[in-house]
N, C-alpha and C positions, 0 to 999 in steps of 0.2 A: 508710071511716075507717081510717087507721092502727094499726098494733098501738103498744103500749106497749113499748118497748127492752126492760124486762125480759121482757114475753113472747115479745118476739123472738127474745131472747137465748139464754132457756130451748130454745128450738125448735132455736136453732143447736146448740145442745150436744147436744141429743139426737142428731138429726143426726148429729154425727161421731162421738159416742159409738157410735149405730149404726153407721155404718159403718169403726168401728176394730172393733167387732164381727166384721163381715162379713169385715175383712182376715186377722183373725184366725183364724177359722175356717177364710179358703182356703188360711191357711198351717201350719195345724194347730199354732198358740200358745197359750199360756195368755192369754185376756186379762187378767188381771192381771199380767202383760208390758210393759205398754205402759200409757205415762202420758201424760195431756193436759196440754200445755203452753200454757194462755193467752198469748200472744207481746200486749202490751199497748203496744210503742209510740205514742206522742199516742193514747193511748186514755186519757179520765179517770178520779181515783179513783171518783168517783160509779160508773162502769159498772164497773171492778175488783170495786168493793163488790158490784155484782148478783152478778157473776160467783160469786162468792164464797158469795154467800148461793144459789147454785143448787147449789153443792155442788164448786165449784173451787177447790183446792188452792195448785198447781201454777203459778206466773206466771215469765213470761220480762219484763226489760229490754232494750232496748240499748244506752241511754246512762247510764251513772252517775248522772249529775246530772242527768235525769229521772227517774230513782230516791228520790235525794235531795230531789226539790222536790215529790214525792208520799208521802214515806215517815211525814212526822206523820199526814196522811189516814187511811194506812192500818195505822197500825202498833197497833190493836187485835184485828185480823182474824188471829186465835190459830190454829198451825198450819198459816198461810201458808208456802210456801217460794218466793224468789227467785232466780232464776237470771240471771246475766248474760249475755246472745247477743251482745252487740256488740262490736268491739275494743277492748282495754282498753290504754291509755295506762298508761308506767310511774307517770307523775307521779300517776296515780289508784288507785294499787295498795294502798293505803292505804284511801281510801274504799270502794273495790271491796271491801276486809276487812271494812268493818262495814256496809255496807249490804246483799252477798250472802250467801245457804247458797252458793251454787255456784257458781264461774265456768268458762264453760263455751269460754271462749277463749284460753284460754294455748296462745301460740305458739311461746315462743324459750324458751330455759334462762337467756337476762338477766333476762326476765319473770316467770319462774317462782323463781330464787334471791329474787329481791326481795321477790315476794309470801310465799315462807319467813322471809326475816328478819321482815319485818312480822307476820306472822302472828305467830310467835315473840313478837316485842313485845307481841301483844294477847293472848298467852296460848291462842291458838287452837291444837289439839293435831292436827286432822288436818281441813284444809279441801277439801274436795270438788271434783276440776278436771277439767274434760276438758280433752283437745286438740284444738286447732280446724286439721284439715285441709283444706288446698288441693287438693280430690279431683281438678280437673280442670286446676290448674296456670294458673286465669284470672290474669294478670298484676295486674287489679288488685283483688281479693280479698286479704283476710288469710291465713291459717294457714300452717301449715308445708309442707309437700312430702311426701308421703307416704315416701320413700326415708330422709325425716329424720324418723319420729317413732319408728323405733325408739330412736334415741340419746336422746332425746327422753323418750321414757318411761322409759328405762332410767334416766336424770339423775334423774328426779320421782322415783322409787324410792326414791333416797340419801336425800331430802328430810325433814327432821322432822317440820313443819307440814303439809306437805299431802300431798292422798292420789289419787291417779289414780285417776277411775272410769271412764274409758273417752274415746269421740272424739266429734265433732260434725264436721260439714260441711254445707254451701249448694251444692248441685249449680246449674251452668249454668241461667239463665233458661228456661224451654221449655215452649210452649205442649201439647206432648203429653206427659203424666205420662212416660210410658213412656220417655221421651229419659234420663229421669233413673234409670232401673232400674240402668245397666252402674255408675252412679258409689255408689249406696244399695248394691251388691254390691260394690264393689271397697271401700268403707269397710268393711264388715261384714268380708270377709275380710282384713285390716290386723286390725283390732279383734281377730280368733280367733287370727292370730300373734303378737298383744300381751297375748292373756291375759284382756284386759278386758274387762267386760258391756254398760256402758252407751252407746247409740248415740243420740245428737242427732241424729236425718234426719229432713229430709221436714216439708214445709209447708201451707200453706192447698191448693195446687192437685195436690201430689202425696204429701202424707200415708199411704195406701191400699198405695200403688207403695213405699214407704220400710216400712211395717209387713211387708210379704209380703217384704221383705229384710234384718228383724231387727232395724228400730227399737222402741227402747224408750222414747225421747221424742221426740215429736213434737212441731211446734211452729206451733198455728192462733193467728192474727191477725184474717184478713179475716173467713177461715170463720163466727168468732163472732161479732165486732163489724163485718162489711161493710166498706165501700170506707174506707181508711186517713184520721184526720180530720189535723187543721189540728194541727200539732206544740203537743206544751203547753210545750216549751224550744227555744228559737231554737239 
């Protein structure tokens, strides 16, 4: 007989919990270092909710407007924080204000002026961004170019409203973790010339590989919730 999705669910967290553990220790970090990011797309509120009631904080989007069409569901779940993963549309910089704590994909200084004035407008004093780098320069990926976030960062600076805490990047698909180690290290060392803490690497299949190179959020999907379901927004 089946388990029950919460019990399953519970198992998977353990799981990476242990072995964010284990990453930890081979790389001699604090693990309170490193936070688990539920990455929830077409994953329902209903399983959100578990997640939640097991002791997860921490949730990733990547589309705005499946944000938006799950956000009455979930917006009793006190001490939730949301973070945005996916590319953000200028025209959505606005909702992307009131629906995230974080966005963790600002790419350009058109993107980012915008999302200050807005900010500005809702009164928001210092909104939480990374920079979403193109580690490996894939043509059709987002982020910047690594060569441009110093300018980059240096622009966010000036900024009123929002506040740089550090980068994010999607290494190259690759079925052996390790393929992805030279790009989790060449972000990390970017990040130490930029000054800044926080590091968005590392996923369901190379998580482990991104902690032992100074991830400080990670971001499991399948890990918890298994093989990706049927989108809740077309």
């Amino acid at each position: 007989m089946s388990k029950p999705h919460e019990e399953r669910l519970g198992e998977a967290i353990q799981r990476a919990q242990e072995e964010i553990a284990r990453a930890c220790a081979r790389s001699h970090r604090a693990i309170d270092r490193v936070r688990l990011l539920a990455a929830v797309k077409n994953v329902a509120p209903e399983r959100i909710r578990e997640a939640y009631a097991l002791g997860l904080r921490l949730f990733g989007e990547n589309r705005v407007q499946e944000r938006a069409l799950k956000r009455a569901a979930l917006e009793d779940l006190e001490g939730a924080e949301w973070h945005l993963l996916g590319p953000l549309q200028s025209n959505k910089a606005g909702a992307a204000l009131d629906l995230f704590d974080c966005l963790e994909t600002v790419d350009s200084l058109e993107l980012a002026r915008r999302l200050d004035r807005l900010a500005g407008e809702r009164e928001r004093a210092k909104v939480p961004v990374l920079i979403e780098v193109n580690i490996a320069a894939e043509a059709q990926k987002h982020g910047i170019a690594p060569d441009q976030a110093p300018e980059l960062a240096a622009a966010l600076a000036s900024l009123a409203h929002l506040e740089l805490r550090g980068l994010m990047a999607v290494p190259p698909a690759a079925t052996d973790p390790e393929a992805s180690r030279r790009h989790f290290a060449a972000l990390a060392s970017l990040a130490g010339g930029l000054g800044v803490a926080e590091l968005s690497m590392g996923m369901s299949t190379d998580y482990t590989v991104a902690i032992e190179e100074g991830a400080t959020i990670v971001r499991l999907g399948s890990a918890l919730f298994g093989a990706r379901p049927a989108p809740v927004v077309s």
